[in-house]
C-alpha positions in Angstrom: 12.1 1.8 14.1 11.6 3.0 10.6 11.6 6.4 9.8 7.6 7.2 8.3 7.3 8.7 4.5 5.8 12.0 4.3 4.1 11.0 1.0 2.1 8.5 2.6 1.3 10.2 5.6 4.2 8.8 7.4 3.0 5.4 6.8 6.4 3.5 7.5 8.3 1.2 4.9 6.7 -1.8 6.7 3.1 -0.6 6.8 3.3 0.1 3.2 4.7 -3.6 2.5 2.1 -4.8 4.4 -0.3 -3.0 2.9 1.2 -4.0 -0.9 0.8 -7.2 -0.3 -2.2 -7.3 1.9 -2.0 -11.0 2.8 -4.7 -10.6 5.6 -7.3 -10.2 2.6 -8.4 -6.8 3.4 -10.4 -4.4 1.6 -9.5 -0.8 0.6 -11.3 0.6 2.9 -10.5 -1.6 6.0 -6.7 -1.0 5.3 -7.8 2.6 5.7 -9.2 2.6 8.6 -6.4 0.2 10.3 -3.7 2.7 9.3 -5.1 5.8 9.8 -5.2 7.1 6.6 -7.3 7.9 3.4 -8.0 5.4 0.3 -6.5 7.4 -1.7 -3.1 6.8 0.7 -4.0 3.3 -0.1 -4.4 3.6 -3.4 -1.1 5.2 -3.5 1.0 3.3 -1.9 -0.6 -0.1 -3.4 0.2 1.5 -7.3 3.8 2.6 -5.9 5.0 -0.9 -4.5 3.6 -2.5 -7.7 5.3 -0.4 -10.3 8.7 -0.5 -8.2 8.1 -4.3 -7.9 6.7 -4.6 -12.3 8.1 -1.7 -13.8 6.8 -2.7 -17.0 3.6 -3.7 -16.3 0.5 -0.4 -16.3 -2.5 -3.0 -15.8 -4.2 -2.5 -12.5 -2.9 -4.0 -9.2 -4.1 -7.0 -7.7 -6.1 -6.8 -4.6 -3.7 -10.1 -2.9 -0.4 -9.7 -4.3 1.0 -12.9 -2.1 
């Protein structure tokens, strides 16, 4: 089992892949509420994954990235 990141309030690498790419169509707030955590974590996480993923691209993150 994966090992939970403290800056996402131990979400775990999966959860936050999941979450990036959000296949399932989910809204913000819905992802929030299956994980346990704030929008903001959301937020977060989505904007990390991206930039890691298109480190030259600042525009805003797709809601489906699939």
């Amino acid at each position: 089992m994966t090992k939970g990141n403290p800056r996402f309030m131990n979400l775990t690498a999966n959860q936050v892949r999941d979450i990036y790419l959000n296949r399932s169509g989910l809204t913000l707030r819905q992802m929030a509420r299956k994980y346990g955590v704030t929008e903001r974590i959301i937020n977060a996480a989505r904007l990390e994954q991206h930039r890691r993923r298109h480190p030259g691209s600042r525009g805003r993150v797709p809601a489906v990235v699939a």
